[in-house]
N, C-alpha and C positions, 0 to 999 in steps of 0.2 A: 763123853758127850752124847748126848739122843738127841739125831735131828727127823724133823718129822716131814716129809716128800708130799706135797700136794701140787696138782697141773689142772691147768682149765677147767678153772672156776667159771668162768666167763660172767663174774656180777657184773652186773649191768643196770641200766641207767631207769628199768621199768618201760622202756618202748617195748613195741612189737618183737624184738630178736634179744627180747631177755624172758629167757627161760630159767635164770637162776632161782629153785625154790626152798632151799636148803637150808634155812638160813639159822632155824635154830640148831640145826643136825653140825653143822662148819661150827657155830659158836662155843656148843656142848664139846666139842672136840679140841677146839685150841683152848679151851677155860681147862679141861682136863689134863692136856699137855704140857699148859702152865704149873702144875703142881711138882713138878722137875725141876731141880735146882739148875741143873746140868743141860739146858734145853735149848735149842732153835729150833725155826721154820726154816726152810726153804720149798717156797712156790715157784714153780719149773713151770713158769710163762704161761699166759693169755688168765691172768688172775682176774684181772679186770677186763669188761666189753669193752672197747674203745671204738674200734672198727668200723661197727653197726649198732653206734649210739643216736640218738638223736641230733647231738652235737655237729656230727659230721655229717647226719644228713641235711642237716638247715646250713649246710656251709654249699650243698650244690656239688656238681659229681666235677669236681675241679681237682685240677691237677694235686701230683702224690706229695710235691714240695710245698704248693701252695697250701694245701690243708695242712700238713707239717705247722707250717708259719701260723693260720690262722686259728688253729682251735686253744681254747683258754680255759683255767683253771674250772669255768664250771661244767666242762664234765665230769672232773673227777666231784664236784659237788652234788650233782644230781645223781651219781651212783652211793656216795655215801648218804644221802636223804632218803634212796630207797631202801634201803639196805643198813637201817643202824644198826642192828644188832652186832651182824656180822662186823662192823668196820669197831663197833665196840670194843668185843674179845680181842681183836688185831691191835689195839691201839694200849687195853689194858695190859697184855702178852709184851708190849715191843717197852714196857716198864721197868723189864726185870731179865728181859731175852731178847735176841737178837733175831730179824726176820731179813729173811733175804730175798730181795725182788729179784729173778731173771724173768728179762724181757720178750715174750712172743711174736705173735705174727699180729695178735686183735691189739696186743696194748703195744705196738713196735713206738708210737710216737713219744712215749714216756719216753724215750732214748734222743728225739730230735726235738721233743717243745722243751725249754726249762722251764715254762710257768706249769706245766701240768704236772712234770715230775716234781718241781717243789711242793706243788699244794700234796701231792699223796704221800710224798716223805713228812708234809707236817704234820698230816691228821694222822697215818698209820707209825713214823720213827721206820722208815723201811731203808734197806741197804738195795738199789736200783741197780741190775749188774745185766751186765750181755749172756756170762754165763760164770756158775759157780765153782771152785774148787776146793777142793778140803787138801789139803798139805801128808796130813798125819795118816787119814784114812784111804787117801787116793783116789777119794770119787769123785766125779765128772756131774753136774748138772746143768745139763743144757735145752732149750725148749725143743728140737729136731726140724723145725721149719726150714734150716739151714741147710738142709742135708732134701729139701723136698723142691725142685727143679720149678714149680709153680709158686711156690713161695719164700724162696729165699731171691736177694740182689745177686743182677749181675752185671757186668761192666763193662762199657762201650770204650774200649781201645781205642778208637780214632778222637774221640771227644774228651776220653781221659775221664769219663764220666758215669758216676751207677746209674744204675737201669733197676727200678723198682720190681717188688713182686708182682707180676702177674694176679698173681691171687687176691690184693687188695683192691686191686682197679675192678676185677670179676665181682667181689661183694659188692661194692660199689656203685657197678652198674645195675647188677641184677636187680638191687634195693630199690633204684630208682624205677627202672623199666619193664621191671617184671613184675616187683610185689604190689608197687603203686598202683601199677593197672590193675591188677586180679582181686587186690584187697575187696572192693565191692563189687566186685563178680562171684568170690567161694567164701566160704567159710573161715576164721581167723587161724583156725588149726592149719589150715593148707601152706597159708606162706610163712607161720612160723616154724614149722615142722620139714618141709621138704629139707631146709638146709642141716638135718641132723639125721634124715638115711643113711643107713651104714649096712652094708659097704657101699656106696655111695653108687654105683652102680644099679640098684635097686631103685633108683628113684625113676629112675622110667616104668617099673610094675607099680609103685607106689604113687606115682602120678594118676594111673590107669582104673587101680583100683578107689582111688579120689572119686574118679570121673563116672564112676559104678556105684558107691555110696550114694551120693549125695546127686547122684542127677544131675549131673551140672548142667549147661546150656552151654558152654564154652571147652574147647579141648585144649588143658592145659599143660597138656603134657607138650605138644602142637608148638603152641606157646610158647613155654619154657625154651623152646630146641630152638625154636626161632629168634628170639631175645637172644640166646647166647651165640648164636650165629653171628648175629648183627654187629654183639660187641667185639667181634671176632676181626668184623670189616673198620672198625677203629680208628685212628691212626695210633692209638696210645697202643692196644695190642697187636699191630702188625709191625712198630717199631720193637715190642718184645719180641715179638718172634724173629724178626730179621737178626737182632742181636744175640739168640740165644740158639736159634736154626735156624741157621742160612740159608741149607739147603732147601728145607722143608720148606721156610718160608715163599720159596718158590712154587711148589705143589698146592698151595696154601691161595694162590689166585686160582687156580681151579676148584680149589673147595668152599670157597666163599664167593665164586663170580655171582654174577645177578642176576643171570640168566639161564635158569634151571640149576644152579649150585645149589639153590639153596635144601632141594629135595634130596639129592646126593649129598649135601652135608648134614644132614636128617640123616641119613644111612649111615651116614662114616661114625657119628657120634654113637648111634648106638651099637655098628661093631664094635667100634673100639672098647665101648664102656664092656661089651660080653666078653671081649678080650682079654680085660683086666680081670672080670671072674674068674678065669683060667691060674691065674698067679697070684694067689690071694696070701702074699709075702710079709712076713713086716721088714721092709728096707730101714727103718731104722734100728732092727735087729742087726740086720747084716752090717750095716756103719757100726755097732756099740763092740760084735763080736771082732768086727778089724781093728777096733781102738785098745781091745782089753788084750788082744793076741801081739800087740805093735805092726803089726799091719799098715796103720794108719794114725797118724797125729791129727789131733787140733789145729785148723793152720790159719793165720789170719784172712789166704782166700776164702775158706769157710765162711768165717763173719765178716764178710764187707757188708757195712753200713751199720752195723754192730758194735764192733772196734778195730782202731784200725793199727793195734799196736801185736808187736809179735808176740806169739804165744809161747810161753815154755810150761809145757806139761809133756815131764819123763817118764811116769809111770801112771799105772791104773788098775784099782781093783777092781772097780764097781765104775758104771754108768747111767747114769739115770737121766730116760727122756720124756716130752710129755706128747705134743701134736696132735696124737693121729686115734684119739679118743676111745683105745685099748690097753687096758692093762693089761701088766704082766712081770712075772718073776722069773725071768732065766737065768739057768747058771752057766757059765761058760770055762771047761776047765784048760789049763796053759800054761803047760811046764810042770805039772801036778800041784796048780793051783787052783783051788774052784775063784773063778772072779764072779763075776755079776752083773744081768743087764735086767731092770727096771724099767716100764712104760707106768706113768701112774695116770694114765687113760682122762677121764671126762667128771664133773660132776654136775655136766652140761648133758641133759635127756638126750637118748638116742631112738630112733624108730627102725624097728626090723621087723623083717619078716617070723611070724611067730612058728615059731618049729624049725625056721630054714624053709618056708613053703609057703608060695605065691597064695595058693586053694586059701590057706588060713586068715591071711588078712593080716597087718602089721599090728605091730604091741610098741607102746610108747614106755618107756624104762627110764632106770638111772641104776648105775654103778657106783656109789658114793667108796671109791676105793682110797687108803694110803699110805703111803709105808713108813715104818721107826725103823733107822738105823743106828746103834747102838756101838760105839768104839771105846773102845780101852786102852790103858795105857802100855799092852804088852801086842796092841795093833791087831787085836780080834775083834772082829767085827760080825755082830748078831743083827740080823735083819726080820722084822715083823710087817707083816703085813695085812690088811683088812680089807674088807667088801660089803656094803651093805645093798642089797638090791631093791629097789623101790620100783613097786608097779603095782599100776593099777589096773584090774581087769577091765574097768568100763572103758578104758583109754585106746581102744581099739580101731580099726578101720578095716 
């Protein structure tokens, strides 16, 4: 059997926060991969935009169950309107082959609405899963949001009740309070781009250097820091916080008080963000290398809000995640077995610093990376993998 690993696509619906532009490049690929007798997909989560569609922004920055409830099969319509091609190849492939949806952090509600999961199982034939496993081969596909303290569920003990990602309220807000205001204030590059710096950290030189291009009349870096402050003072993220750090949560009236916090939490943000330079780690390495080594199980605290049934996976050769918009092929050997850990990164543009250097100015990219794994019947497993890089020099700042 050849299955073929793709993660964060991020199609999307043609607003503002869709940068998917692939589209013949995705098509070419699955029409090619179809000529396999022997063949599946599996997309390792956020395939589709959901998040930061239009859908949920004309729904109003309303709670994470109520939009749950209220959004309807036409978002998934206006991203296959934008985007026929791509959902073309996906729907001719699911004729003859089998595709496996696991669920993200941008498309999490395909797991809580049934009218939106049905409409994408009708037009794509898609298998909708929390997360993947293969029996014969022993690989693990999982999206990694789970495993990232800002965007996975957690759960209030006294209420007996989950506590949303952080991370979905944070797009959410920003979308409203921060892009709405600036959209005619800068450029349309600024507030589609800031949220695709990598290492994310960098978006404070990358704010800076905005604000040196283009002249601005407004400092929006300023801005940004303040806006996220604010959604800081809450009650939706001071109840995460209390639920998830206690402790800190207390520290946390001093970092957001109203009376001169807000300068000092200007400060805290961007030590902390230089802080994170210091340790530029992939943690979902380190989760994949504890899971291949038994270190570490699958457990259903893992996926609360995910599934809520227990997990039985005994072995693992391989692990494949996607999140955190880096590939990569590592091997990990254990008991003198080489296993395997896989990120299949982004096909969603990133903006970096070009060289690794402020002086240079950012370069807008894409990675169009993804992997074939290949299994047999005497349980050898051959793994191929590719990269196409797309950039364009004018796409500079």
């Amino acid at each position: 059997m050849k299955r073929l690993f793709l993660s964060d696509l991020h199609i999307g619906d043609g607003s503002a926060k869709d940068d998917f532009e692939f589209d013949a490049e995705l098509a070419n690929l699955i029409y090619d991969f179809s000529q396999h007798s022997d063949a599946e997909i599996i997309l390792v989560g956020d395939g589709i935009e959901i998040l930061e569609s239009h859908a949920v922004k004309s729904l109003g920055l309303i709670s994470f169950e109520e939009l749950g409830e209220k959004l309807d099969e036409s978002v998934i319509d206006d991203i296959a309107k934008r985007h026929p091609v791509v959902f073309k190849a996906f729907r001719d492939f699911s004729k003859n082959h089998k595709i496996h949806y696991v669920v993200g952090n941008h498309d999490y509600y395909l797991l809580s609405n049934k009218a939106i999961q049905e409409r994408l199982c009708e037009l794509l034939n898609v298998e909708i899963v929390p997360f993947y496993y293969d029996q014969d081969t022993k690989i693990l596909a999982i999206h990694g949001n789970q495993f990232d303290i800002i965007n996975k569920f957690g759960y209030d003990k006294k209420n007996q009740m989950l506590v949303p990602p952080l991370g979905d309220y944070i797009s959410r807000y920003m979308m409203f309070h921060f892009d709405e205001h600036v959209r005619s204030l800068v450029p349309a590059e600024i507030t589609r781009d800031y949220d695709n710096v990598r290492p994310i950290l960098d978006v404070f030189h990358w704010f800076d250097r905005a604000v040196e291009v283009y002249d601005l009349g407004v400092d929006i870096l300023e801005l940004w820091v303040s806006t996220f402050l604010q959604m800081m003072r809450t009650a939706e993220a001071r109840f995460w916080m209390k639920k998830n750090f206690p402790i800190m949560h207390c520290f946390s009236k001093i970092f957001l008080n109203k009376m001169g916090g807000m300068s000092l939490g200007s400060f805290l943000v961007r030590s902390t963000m230089t802080l994170r330079n210091l340790r530029k780690t992939d943690y979902l390495y380190k989760t994949a290398k504890n899971m291949l080594r038994g270190k570490k199980k699958l457990t259903r605290q893992d996926l609360l809000g995910y599934c809520d049934k227990e997990i039985q996976i005994d072995e693992l050769n391989g692990v494949v995640f996607g999140h955190i918009h880096r590939n990569c092929l590592r091997i990990v050997p254990h008991n003198g077995q080489n296993k395997f850990y896989i990120n299949c990164g982004s096909w969603r543009p990133v903006v970096e610093k070009v060289n690794g250097k402020r002086k240079y100015g950012f370069q807008r990219k894409a990675e169009l990376f993804y992997a074939i794994i290949v299994g047999d019947s005497d349980g050898d497993i051959e793994i191929i993998t590719s990269v196409t890089n797309k950039m364009n020099r004018d796409k500079t700042l």
